[in-house]
N, C-alpha and C positions, 0 to 999 in steps of 0.2 A: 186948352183948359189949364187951371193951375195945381199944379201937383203938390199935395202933403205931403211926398215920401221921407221920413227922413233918416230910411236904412239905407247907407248907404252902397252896401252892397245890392242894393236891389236896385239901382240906379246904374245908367250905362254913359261912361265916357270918362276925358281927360276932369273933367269939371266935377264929380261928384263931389268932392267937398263943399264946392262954393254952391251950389245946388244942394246938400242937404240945409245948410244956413238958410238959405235962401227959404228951403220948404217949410224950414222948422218957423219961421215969421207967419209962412202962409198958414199953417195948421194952428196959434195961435190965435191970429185974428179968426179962422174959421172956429174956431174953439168959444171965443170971445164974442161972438155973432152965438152963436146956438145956444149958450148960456144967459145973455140979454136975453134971445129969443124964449127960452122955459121960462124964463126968472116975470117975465111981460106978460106971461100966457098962466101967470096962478090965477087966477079968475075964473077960465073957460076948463082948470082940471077938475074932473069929478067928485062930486060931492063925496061918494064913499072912499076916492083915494085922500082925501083932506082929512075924515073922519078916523080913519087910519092910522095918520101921522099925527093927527092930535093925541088921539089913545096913546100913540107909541111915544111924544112928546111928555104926554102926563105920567106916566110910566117911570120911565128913564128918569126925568128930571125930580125926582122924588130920591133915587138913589146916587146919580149923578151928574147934579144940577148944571155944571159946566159941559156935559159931554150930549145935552137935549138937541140941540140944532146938527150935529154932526149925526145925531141917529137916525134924524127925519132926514138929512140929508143922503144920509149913507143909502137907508132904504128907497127914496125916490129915485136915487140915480143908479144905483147897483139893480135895482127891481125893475125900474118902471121904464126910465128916460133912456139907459145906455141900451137896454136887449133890445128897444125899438129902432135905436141907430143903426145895430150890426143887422136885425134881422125883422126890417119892416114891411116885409112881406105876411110875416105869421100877425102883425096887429094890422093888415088891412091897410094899412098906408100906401105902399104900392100893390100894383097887381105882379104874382109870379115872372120873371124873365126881363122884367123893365128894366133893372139895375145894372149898370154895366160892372163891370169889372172892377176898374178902378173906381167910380164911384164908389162900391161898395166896402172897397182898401179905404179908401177917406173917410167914409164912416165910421171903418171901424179904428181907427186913427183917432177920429173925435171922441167916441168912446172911451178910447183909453187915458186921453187927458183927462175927459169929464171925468175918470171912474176917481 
């Protein structure tokens, strides 16, 4: 499998440096892939989350016209997209126990770039 880590103390041998480099390319493109992938999939999000970020769109950009897109953004992804990275077992994505370990690290790896 290919590994995100890129603490490099949580990595073992002569080579962690060139192994963090190396992960931090890999957690990028995985980064890069997940954001195409939400960015492709506004279509299929739910009506009441869209209605949502219009309000909160119409809102904001009334007192801070240039900061609208960073709000809808900040809320879809701090709300919506990142807690179902770290923990998609509570939205029904996976079932309890599926997740391994390190999958679950890369997750929340992706997470933190997306946040």
């Amino acid at each position: 499998w290919v590994s995100f880590e890129v603490n490099g103390n949580m990595l073992n041998g002569d080579n962690a440096n060139e192994s963090v480099v190396k992960n931090q390319q890999n957690l990028m493109d995985a980064c890069e892939k997940s954001f195409n992938h939400i960015n492709g999939s506004a279509d299929q999000c739910p009506l009441s989350l869209k209605k949502v970020c219009r309000y909160l769109r119409d809102i904001v950009v009334t007192r801070f016209p240039a900061s609208s897109k960073i709000s809808v953004g900040g809320l879809f992804f701090l709300r919506y997209a990142c807690p179902s990275f770290v923990a998609p077992e509570r939205f029904k994505l996976l079932k309890p126990g599926v997740l391994q370990k390190h999958a679950r690290r890369h997750l929340i790896l992706i997470s933190k770039v997306l946040q």
